[in-house]
C-alpha positions in Angstrom: -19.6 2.1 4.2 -16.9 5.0 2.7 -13.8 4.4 3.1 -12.8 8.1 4.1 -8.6 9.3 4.3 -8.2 12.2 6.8 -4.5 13.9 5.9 -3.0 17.0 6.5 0.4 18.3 7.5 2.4 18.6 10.6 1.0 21.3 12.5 -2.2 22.1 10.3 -4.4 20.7 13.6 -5.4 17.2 11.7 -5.6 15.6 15.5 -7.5 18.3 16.6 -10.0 17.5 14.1 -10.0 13.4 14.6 -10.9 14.0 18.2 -13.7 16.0 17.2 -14.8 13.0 14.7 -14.7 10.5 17.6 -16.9 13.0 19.7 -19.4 12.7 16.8 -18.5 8.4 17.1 -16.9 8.5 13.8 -15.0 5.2 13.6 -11.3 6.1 12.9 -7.9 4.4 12.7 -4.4 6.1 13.5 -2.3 5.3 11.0 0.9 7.0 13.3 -0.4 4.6 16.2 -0.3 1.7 14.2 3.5 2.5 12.7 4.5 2.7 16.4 3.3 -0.4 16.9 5.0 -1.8 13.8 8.3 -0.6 15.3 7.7 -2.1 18.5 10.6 -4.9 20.2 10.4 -7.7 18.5 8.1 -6.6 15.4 10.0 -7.7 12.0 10.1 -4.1 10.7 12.2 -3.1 14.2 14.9 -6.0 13.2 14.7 -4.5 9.7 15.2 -0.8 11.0 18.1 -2.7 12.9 20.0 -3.6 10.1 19.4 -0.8 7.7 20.5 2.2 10.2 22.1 0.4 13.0 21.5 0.1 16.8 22.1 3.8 17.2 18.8 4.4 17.2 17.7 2.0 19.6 17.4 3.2 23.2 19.2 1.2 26.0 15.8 -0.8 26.8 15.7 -2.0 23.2 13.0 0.8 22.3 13.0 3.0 18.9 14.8 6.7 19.6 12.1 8.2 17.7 13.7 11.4 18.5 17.5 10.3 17.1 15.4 8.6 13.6 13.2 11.6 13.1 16.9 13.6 13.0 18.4 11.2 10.8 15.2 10.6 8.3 14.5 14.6 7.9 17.9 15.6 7.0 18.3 12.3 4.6 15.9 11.8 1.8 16.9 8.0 1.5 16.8 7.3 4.6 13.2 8.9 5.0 12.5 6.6 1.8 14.4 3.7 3.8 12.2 4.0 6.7 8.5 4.5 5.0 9.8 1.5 2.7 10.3 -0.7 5.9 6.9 0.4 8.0 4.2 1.2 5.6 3.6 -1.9 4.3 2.5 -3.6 7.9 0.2 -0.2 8.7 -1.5 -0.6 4.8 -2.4 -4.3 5.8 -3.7 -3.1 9.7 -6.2 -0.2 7.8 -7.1 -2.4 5.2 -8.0 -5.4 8.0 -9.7 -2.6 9.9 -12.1 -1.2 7.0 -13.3 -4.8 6.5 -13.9 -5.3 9.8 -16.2 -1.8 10.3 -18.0 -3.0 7.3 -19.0 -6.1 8.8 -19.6 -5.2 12.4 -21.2 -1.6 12.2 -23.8 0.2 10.2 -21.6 3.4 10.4 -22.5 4.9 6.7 -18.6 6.0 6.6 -15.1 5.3 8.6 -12.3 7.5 8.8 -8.2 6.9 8.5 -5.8 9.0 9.9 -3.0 9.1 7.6 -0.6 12.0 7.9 1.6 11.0 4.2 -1.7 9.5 2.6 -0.2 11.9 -0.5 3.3 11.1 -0.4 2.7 7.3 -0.3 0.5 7.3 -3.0 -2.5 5.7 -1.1 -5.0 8.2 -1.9 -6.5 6.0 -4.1 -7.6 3.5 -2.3 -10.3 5.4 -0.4 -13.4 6.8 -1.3 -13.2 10.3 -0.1 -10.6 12.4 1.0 -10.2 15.0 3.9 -7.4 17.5 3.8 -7.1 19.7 7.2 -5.4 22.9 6.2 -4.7 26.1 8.0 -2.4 29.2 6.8 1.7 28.2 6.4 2.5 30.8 8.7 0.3 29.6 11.5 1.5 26.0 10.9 5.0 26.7 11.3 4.7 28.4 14.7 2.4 25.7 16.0 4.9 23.0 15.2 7.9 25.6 16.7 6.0 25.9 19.8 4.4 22.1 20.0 7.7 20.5 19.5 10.1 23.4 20.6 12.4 23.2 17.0 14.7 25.6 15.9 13.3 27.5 12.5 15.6 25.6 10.4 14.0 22.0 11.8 10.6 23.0 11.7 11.2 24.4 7.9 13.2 20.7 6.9 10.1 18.5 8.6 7.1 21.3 6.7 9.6 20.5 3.6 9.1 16.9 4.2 6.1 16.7 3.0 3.8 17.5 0.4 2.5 21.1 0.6 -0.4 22.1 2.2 -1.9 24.0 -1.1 -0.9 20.6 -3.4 -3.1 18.6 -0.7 -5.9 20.9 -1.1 -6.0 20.8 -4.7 -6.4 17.1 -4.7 -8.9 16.9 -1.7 -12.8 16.0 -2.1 -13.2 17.9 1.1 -11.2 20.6 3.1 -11.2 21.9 6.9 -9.7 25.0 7.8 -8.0 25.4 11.3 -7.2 29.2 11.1 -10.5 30.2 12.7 -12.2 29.4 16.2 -13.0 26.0 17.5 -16.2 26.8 17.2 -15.6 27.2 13.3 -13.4 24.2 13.5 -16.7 22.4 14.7 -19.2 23.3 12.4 -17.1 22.6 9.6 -16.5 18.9 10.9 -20.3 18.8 12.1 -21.0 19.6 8.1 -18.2 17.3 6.7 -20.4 14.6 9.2 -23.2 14.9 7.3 -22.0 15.2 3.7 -20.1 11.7 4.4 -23.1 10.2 5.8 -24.8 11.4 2.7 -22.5 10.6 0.1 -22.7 7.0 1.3 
């Protein structure tokens, strides 16, 4: 089975595209679903989150303000470092776990992960192909303006965030562009199906 990394940027229509792999029955993995489970009450990362940025960023029922962190983490570099440093390691272990378990209960000829900073963590590496979804800057900017109703100035400091869009590209074994129709969106993820399956 390939172990296949799906990444983009904020914005570029990655989830768009993983829904239309689990049409196709792609097994995938959510690397975001699994950090928000890391960060759940109780979980040792939350108590470490605790004591590295206080309980300001706890909500009243003991829950993560993702909206106060994200604030604090994209306008502080270290604390973005802090953060990643604190919840990566638990989600590397859960895809890892998850991999070996597709392999052994499916004869899926590939498996996909969902990691958004599969770049800027330096985990490219450990998968076999990957999947960059692109789209033009412009259009990504006002997708994540009118997704997550930002200011410019936020939109342009979470984009900045991360590792460009063209950088991604360049080190991608495969590319999906999101600037065109669904319909163009779809063939290009029908095709990516069947060079995987081939490939494996």
């Amino acid at each position: 089975m390939l172990r296949v990394a799906i990444t983009g940027g904020i914005g570029t229509g990655k989830s768009y595209v993983v829904r239309l792999l689990r049409r196709r029955t792609v097994p995938t993995i959510d690397a975001d679903q699994l950090a928000r489970a890391a960060v759940q009450p109780g979980q040792p990362a939350t108590e470490a989150l605790r004591a590295r940025f206080g309980p300001d960023i706890f909500a009243v029922d003991g829950s993560l303000d993702r909206a106060r962190l994200g604030r604090l983490v994209f306008a502080d570099p270290a604390a973005r470092a802090a953060l990643e440093a604190l919840v990566h390691p638990p989600v590397r272990r859960a895809i890892d776990a998850w991999f070996r378990r597709c392999g052994a209960c499916t004869d899926a000829p590939f498996a996909i992960a969902d990691i958004p900073l599969l770049f800027e963590t330096g985990r490219a590496g450990a998968f076999d192909r990957v999947v960059v979804v692109a789209c033009d800057p412009a259009a990504q900017r006002e997708r994540v303006r009118a997704r997550d109703r930002l200011p410019a100035t936020e939109v342009d400091r979470r984009i900045a965030a991360q590792l460009p869009i063209a950088d991604k590209v360049a080190r991608a074994d495969a590319v999906v562009t999101t600037d065109g129709s669904f319909d163009d969106t779809d063939r290009q993820v029908a095709a990516l199906c069947r060079t995987l399956a081939g490939d494996s």
